[in-house]
VOPAGU-2260 file (C-alpha; in pm, 1 decimal, decimal comma):
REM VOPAGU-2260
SITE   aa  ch    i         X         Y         Z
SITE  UNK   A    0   -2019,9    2311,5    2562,5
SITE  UNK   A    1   -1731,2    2246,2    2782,7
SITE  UNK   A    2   -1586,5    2453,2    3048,6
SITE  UNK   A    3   -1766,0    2750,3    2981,9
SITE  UNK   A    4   -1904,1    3105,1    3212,6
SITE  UNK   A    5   -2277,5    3188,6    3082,6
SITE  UNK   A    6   -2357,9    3495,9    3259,4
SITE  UNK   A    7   -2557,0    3806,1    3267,1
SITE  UNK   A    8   -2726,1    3791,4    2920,0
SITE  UNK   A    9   -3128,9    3899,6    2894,6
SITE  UNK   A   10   -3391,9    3755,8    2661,9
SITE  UNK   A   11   -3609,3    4061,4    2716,8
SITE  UNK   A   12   -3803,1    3936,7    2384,8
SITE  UNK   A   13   -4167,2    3821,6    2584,0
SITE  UNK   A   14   -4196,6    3591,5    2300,1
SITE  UNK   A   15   -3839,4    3408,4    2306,3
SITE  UNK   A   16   -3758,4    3140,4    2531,9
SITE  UNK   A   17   -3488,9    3101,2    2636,3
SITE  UNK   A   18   -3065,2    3274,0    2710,7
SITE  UNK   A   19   -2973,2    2989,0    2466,2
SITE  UNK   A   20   -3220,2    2797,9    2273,9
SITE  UNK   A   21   -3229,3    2419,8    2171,1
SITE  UNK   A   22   -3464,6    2252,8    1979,7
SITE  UNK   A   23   -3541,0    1951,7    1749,1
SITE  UNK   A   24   -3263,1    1659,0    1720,5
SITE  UNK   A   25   -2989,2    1749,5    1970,8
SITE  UNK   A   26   -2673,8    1550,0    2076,9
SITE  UNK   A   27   -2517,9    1794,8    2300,0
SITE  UNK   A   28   -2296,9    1804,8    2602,5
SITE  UNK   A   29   -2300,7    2054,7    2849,8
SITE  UNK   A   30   -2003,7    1996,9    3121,0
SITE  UNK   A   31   -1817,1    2226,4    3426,7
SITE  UNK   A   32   -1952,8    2545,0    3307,6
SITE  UNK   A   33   -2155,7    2837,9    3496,0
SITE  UNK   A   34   -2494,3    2993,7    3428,3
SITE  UNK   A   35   -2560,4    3280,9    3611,4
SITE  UNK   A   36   -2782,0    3590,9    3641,5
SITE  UNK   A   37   -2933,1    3499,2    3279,2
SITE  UNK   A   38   -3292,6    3615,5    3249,4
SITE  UNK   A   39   -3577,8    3525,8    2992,6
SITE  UNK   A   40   -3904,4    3731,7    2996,5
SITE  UNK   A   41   -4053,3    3428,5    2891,2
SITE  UNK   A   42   -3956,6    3090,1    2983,1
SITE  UNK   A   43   -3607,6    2919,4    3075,0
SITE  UNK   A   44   -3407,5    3159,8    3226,9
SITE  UNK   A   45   -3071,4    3003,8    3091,8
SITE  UNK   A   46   -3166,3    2706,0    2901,4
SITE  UNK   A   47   -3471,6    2595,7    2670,2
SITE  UNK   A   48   -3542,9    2306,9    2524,5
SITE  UNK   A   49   -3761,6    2287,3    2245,4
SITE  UNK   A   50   -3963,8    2014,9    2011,6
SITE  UNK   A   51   -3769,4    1799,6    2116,1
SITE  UNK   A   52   -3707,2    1466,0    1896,4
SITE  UNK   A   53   -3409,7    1241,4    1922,6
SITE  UNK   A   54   -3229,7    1378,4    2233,5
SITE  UNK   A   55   -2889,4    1290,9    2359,3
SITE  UNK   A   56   -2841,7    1494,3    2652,6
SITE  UNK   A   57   -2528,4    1471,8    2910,5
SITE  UNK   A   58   -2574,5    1756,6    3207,1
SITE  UNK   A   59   -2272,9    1708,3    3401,7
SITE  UNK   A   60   -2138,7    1898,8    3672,2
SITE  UNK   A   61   -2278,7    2246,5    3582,6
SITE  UNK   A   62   -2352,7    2555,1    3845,6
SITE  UNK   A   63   -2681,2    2690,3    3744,5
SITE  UNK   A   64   -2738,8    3001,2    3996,7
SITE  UNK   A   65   -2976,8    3321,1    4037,9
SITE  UNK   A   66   -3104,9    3287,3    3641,6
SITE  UNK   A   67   -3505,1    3440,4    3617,6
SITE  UNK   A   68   -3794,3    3341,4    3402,5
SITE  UNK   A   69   -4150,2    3319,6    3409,1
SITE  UNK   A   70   -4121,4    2951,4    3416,7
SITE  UNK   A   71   -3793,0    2745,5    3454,0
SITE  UNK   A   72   -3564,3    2957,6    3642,0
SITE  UNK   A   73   -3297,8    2763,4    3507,6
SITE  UNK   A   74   -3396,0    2507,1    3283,2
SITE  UNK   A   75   -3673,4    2436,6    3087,4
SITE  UNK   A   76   -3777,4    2107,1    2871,9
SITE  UNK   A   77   -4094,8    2190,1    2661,4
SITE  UNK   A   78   -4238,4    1911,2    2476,0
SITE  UNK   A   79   -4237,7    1760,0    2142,3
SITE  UNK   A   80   -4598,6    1750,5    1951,6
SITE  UNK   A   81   -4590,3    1404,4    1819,9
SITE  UNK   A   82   -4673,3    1075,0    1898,9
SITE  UNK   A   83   -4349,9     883,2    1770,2
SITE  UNK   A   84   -4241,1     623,3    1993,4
SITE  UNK   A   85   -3892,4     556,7    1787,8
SITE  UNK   A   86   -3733,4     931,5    1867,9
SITE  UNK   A   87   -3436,9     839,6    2076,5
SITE  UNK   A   88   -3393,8     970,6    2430,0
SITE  UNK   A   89   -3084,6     914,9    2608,5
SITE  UNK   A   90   -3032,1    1163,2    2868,3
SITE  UNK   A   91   -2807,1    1179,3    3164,7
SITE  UNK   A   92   -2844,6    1472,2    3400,8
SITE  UNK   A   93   -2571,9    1410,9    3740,5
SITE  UNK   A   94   -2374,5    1633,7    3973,1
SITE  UNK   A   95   -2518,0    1977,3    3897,6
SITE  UNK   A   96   -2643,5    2234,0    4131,4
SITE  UNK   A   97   -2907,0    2490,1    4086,7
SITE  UNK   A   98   -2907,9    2772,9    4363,5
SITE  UNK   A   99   -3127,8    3079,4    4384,8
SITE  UNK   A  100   -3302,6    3030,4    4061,1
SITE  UNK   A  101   -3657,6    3227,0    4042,6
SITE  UNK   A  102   -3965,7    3130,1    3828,2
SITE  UNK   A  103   -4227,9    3420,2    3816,1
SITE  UNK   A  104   -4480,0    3129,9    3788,6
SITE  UNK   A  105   -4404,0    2739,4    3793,6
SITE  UNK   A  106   -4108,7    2596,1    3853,6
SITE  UNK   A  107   -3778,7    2795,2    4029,0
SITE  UNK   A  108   -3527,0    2586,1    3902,7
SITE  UNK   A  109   -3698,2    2342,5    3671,5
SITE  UNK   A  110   -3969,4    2321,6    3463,2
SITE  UNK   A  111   -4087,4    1985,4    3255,6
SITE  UNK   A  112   -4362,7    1876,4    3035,1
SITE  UNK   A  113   -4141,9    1680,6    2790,0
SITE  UNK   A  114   -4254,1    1292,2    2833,4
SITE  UNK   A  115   -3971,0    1168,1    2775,8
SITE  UNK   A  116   -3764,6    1293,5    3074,4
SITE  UNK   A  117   -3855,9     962,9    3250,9
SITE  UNK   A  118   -3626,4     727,0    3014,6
SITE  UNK   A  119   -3319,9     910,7    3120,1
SITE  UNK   A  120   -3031,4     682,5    3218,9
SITE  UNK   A  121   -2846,0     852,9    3500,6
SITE  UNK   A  122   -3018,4    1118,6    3736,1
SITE  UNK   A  123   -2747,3    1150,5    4061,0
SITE  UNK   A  124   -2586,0    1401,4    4306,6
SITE  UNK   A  125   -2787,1    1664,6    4220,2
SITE  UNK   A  126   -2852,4    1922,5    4429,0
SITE  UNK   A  127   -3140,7    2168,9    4409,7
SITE  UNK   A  128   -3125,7    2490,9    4693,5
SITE  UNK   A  129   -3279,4    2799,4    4804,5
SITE  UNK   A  130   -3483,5    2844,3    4442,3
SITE  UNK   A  131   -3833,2    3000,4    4424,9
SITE  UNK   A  132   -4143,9    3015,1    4232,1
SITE  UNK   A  133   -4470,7    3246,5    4279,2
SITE  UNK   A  134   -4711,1    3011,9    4216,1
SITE  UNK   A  135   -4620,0    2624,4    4225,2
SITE  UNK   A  136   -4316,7    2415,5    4216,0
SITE  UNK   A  137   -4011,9    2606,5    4393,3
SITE  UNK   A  138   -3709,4    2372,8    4303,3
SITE  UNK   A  139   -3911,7    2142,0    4010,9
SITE  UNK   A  140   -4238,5    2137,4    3779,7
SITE  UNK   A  141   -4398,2    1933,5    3617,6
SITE  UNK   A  142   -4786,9    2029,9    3537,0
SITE  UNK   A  143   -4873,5    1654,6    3523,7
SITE  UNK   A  144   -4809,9    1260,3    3408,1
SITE  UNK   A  145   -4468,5    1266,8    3655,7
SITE  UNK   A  146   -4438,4     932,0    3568,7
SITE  UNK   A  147   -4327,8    1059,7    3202,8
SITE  UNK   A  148   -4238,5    1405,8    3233,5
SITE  UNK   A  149   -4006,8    1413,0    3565,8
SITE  UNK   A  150   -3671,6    1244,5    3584,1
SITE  UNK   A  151   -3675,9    1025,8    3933,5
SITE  UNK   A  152   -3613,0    1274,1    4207,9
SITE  UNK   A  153   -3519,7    1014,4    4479,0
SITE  UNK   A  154   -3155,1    1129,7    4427,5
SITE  UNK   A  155   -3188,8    1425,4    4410,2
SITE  UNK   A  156   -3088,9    1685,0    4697,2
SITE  UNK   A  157   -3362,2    1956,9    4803,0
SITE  UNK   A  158   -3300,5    2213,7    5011,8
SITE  UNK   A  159   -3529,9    2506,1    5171,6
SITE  UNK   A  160   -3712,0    2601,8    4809,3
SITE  UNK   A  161   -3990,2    2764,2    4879,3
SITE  UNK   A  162   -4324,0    2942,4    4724,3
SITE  UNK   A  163   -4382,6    3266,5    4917,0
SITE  UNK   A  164   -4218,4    3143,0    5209,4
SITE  UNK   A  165   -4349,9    2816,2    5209,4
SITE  UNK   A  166   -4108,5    2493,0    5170,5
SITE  UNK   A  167   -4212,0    2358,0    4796,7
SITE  UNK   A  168   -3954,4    2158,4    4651,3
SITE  UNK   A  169   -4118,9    1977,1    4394,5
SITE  UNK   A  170   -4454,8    1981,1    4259,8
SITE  UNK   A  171   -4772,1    1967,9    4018,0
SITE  UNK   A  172   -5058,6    2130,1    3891,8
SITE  UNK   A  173   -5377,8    1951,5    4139,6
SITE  UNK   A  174   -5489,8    1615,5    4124,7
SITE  UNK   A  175   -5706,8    1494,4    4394,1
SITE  UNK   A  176   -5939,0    1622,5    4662,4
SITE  UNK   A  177   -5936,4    1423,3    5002,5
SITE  UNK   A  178   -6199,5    1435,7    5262,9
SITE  UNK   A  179   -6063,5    1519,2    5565,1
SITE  UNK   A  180   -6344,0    1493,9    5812,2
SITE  UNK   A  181   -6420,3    1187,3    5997,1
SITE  UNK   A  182   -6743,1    1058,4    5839,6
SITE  UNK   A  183   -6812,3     701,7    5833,3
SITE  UNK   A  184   -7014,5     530,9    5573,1
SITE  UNK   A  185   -7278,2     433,5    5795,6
SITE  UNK   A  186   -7273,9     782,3    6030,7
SITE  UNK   A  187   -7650,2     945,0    6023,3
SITE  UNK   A  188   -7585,6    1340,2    6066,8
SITE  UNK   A  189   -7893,0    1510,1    6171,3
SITE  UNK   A  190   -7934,4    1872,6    6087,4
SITE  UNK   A  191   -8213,1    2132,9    6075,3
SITE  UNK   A  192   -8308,9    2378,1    5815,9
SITE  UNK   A  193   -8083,9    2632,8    5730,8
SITE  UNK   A  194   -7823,1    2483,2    5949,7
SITE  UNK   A  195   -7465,6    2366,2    5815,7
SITE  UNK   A  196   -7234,5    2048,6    5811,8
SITE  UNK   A  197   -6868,0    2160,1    5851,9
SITE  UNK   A  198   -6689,4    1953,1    5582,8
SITE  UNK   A  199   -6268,9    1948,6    5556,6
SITE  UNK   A  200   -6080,8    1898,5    5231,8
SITE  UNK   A  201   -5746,7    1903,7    5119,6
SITE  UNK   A  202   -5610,7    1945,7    4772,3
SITE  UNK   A  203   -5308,4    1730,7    4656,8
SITE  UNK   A  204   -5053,4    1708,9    4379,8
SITE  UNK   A  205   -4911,2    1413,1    4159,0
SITE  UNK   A  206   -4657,6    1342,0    4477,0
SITE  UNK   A  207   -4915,1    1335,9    4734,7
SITE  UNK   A  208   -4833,8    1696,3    4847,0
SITE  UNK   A  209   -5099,3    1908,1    4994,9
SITE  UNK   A  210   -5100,3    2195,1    4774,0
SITE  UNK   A  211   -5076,8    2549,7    4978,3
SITE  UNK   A  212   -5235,6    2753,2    4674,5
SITE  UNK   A  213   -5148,5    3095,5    4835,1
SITE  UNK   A  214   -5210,7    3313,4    4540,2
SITE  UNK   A  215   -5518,2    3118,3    4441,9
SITE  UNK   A  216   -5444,2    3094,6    4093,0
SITE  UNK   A  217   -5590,6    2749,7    4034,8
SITE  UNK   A  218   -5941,4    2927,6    4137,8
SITE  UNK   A  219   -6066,8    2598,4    4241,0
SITE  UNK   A  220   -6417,7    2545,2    4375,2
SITE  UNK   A  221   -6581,7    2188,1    4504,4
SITE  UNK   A  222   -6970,5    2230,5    4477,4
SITE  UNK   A  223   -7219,4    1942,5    4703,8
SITE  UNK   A  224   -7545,7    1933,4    4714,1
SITE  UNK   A  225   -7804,8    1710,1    4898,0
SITE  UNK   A  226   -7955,7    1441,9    4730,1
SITE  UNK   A  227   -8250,2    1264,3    4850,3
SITE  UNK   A  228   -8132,6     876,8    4901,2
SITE  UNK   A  229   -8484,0     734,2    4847,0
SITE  UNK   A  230   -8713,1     726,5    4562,0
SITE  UNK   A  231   -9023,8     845,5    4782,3
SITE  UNK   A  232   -9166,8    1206,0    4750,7
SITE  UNK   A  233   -9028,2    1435,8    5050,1
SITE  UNK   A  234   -9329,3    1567,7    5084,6
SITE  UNK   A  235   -9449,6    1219,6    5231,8
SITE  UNK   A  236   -9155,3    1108,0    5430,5
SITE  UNK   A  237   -8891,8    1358,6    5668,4
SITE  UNK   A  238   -8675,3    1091,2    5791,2
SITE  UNK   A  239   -8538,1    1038,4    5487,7
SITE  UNK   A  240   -8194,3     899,4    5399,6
SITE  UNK   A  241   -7977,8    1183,9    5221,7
SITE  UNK   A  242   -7674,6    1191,2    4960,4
SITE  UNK   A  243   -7422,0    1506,0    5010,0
SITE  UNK   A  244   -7308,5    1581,1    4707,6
SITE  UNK   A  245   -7448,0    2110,0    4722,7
SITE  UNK   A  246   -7284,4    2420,9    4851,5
SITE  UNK   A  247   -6946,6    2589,4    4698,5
SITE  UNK   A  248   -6558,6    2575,9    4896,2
SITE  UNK   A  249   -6267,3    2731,2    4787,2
SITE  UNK   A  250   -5919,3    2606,0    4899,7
SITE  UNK   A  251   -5700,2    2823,4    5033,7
SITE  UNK   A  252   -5317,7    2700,7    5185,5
SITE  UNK   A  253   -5515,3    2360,0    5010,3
SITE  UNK   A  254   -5734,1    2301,1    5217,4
């Protein structure tokens, strides 16, 4: 696929994927052509990739710009249910641009869960800008394991993607909670009933992002409760020495 203008087609099938659809063992080249205003009701506004087994992939120098899809506003690589370690994965993705892509959900301009996309043997001089996403990942996605199912971004260029206003370039689904109140090990915090200890979290991705979960889909609560630290009754000792560990927080803008 050489050379070629991919524009203004609809998937409006919700249970398609996909303006043009690849799956299983592909050798394919895809070079100097355009892909624009494509939309998928489902996922991979101009391109998906599907069960995907021996890949040879070369992305070169392609314009992917304002495409639409619930997930991968441009490009989507779904990914392959086995666990075969001799499929063949040579993929080189360089010098392509993706502008104003939108993802109703993850992912504005790319979307990955295919573990493979790691082993790829030239990722340069490409540029991601101004794409969007409602919930997570404006310019890229990958729900998790970015050390198999994201290409190395450190080449990449990222430029003012947001998620509702709100710079996201890249991103995951959540993967750590940090304390961030100043609480030392040793610190005694004395309280009494029915009063509270103000406790600060934040809520990070696989990229050590604080995640700003505006349309709290994730839904994510951290419950502590207050543990007695000794093995003596309470009823015979007050200045006891406690555990926190009750009480429900939501995060909102992740924290």
């Amino acid at each position: 696929m050489t050379n070629i203008d991919f524009k203004n087609n609809i998937n409006d099938n919700k249970y398609d994927n996909g303006c043009i659809y690849l799956c299983n063992n592909l050798d394919i080249v895809i070079k100097d052509s355009n892909f624009t205003n494509n939309i998928s009701k489902r996922n991979g506004g101009a391109i998906y990739l599907d069960n995907i087994q021996n890949l040879t992939l070369d992305l070169d120098s392609n314009i992917f710009m304002n495409n639409w899809a619930i997930n991968g506003g441009a490009l989507y690589f779904s990914n392959v249910n086995s666990n075969n370690e001799e499929f063949i994965s040579d993929i080189n993705i360089n010098n392509n641009k993706f502008i104003n892509n939108y993802a109703q959900n993850f992912g504005g301009g790319i979307y990955s869960e295919y573990d493979r996309l790691h082993l790829s043997q030239s990722v340069t001089a490409n540029e991601v800008t101004n794409n969007s996403a409602g919930i997570m990942g404006g310019g890229c996605y990958s729900p998790d394991n970015i050390q198999d199912n994201m290409f190395n971004l450190d080449n990449w260029k990222f430029n003012k993607n947001i998620v509702n206003t709100i710079e996201n370039n890249y991103s995951t689904k959540p993967s750590y909670i940090k304390l961030n109140s100043n609480i030392s090990k040793n610190n005694s915090i004395t309280i009494t009933s029915g009063d509270h200890i103000s406790l600060n979290f934040s809520l990070y991705d696989e990229y050590d992002h604080i995640i700003n979960d505006i349309s709290q889909y994730y839904s994510i609560s951290l419950k502590l409760e207050l543990e007695n630290d000794n093995n003596i009754s309470q009823n015979t000792i007050y200045n006891s020495n406690y555990k926190l560990s009750g009480n429900i927080g939501t995060f909102i803008k992740g924290i």
